[in-house]
TIFI-12273 format. One line per field, with one value per residue (C-alpha): residue in one letter; y, x, z; residue number from 1. Coordinates in steps of 0.001 Angstrom, whole numbers, always signed. Example, Ala and Ser with C-alpha at 12.3 -4.5 7.8 and 13.67 -1.06 7.14 Angstrom:
code <- (A_S)
y <- (-4500_-1060)
x <- (+12300_+13670)
z <- (+7800_+7140)
pos <- (1_2)
This chain:
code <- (X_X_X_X_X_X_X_X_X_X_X_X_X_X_X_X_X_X_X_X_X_X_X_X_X_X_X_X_X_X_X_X_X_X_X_X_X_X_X_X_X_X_X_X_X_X_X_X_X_X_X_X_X_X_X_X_X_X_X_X_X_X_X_X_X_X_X_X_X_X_X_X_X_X_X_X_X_X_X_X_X_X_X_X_X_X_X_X_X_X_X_X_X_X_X_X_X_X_X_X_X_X_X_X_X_X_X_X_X_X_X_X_X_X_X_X_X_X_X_X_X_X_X_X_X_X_X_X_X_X_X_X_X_X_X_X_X_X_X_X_X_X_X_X_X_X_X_X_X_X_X_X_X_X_X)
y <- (+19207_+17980_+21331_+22588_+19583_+20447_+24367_+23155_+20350_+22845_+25619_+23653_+22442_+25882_+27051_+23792_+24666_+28602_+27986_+25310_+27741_+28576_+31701_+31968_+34535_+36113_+38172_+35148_+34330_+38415_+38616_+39861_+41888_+45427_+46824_+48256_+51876_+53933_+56143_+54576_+55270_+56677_+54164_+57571_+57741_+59727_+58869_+56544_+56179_+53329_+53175_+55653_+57696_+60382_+59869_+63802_+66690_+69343_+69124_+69039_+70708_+69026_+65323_+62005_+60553_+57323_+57694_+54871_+56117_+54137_+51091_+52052_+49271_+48751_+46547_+43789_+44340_+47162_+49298_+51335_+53733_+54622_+57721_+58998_+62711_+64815_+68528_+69013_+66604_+63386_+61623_+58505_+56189_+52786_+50170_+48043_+46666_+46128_+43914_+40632_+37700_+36196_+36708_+39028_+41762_+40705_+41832_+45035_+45854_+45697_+47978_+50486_+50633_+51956_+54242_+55606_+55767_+57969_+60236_+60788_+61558_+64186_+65498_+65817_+66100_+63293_+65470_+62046_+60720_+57222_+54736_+53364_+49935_+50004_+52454_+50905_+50412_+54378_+55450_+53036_+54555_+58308_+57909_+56031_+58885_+61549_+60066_+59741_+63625_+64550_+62389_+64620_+67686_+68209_+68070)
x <- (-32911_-29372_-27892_-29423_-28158_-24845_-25129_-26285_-23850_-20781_-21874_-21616_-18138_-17055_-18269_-16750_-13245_-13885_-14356_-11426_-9095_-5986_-3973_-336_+794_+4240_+4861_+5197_+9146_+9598_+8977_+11586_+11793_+12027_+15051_+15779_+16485_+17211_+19499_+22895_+22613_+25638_+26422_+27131_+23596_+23628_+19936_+17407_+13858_+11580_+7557_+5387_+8558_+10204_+13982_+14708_+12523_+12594_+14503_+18249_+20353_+23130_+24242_+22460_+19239_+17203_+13678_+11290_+7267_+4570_+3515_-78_-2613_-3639_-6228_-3588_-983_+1288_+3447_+6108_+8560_+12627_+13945_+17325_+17670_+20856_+21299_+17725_+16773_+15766_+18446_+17046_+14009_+13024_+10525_+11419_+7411_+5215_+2390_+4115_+1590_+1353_+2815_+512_+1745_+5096_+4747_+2939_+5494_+8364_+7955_+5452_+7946_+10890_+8658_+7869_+10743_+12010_+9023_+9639_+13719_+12538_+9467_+11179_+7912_+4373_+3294_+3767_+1903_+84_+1050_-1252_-2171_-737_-3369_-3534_+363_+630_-1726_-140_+3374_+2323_+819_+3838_+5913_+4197_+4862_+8404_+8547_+6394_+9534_+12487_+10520_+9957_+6621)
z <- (-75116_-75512_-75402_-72173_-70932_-72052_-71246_-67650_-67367_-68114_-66541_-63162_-64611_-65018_-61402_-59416_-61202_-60394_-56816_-56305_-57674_-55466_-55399_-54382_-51707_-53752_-50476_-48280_-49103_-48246_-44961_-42693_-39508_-39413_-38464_-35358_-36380_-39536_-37806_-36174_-32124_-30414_-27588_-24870_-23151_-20124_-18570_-19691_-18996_-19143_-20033_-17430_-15527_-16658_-16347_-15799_-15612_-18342_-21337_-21688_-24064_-24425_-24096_-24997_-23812_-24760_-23596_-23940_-24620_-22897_-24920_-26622_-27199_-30472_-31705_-33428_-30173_-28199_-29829_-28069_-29218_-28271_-28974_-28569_-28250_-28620_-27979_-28072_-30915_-31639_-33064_-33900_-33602_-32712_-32053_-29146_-28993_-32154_-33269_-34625_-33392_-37603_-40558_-41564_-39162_-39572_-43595_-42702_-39684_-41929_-44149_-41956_-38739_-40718_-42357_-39013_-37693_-40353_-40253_-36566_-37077_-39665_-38294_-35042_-33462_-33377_-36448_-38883_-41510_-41237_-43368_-45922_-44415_-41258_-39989_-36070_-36196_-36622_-34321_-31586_-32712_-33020_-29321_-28068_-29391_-28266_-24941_-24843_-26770_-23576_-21212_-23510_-22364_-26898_-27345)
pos <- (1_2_3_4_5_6_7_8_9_10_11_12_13_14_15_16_17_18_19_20_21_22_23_24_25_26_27_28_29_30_31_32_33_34_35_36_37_38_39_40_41_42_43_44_45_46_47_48_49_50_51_52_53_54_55_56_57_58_59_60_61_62_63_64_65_66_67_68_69_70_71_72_73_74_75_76_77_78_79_80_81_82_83_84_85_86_87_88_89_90_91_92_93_94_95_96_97_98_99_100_101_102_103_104_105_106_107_108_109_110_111_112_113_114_115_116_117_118_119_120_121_122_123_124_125_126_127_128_129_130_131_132_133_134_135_136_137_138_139_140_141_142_143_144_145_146_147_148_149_150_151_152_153_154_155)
């Protein structure tokens, strides 16, 4: 009798301390904002367009152009891409607009937005990769970009 009064007695012991139990969150301390490009910008822009115009018609060969793709709606916030395009390429790219309402998106923002913005520099094109965990963040980016690809006259 005394030892299922014992076995009873620490089994409850064991599940009070089990479910009291408090993690740490190690990635707290880490989080920082993305940075604003991977690819310096030259400061020469000769036309600029914001979200839903198109700055020029057609796509232009030579000189600089920073076009701004219409902000997509995502289910955590907007996301909007930059580009800047130079003799027919895309020279660099940028996140003006981006989920960043908790620190939860600020974590995953900071290391999926660079990440994009590479992809898009390389790919030269919407053709990216999503990134593992940021899966709403990419498809409001890839959107975005195809947008302001569609403004450059590249897509």
């Amino acid at each position: 009798m005394r030892r299922a009064v014992f076995a009873i007695l620490s089994t409850i012991a064991g599940l009070v301390l089990l479910l009291t139990f408090k993690t740490q969150n190690p990635t707290t301390p880490a989080l920082t904002a993305p940075p604003a490009a991977i690819s310096p910008s030259t400061s020469t822009s000769t036309g600029s367009s914001s979200s839903g115009s198109s700055g020029s018609s057609g796509s232009s060969s030579s000189g600089t152009k920073t076009l701004t793709g219409t902000a997509a709606d995502t289910r955590y916030g907007p996301v909007q891409v930059q580009i800047t395009v130079s003799n027919g390429k895309v020279t660099a790219a940028t996140s003006p607009q981006y989920p960043s309402n908790d620190p939860r998106d600020d974590e995953i923002n900071s290391y999926a937005i660079p990440e994009l913005n590479q992809e898009a520099t390389a790919a030269q094109s919407a053709q990216i990769d999503t990134i593992s965990g940021a899966t709403y963040t990419s498809e409001g980016y890839i959107t975005s970009l195809q947008s302001a690809l569609d403004q450059a006259g590249l897509s």
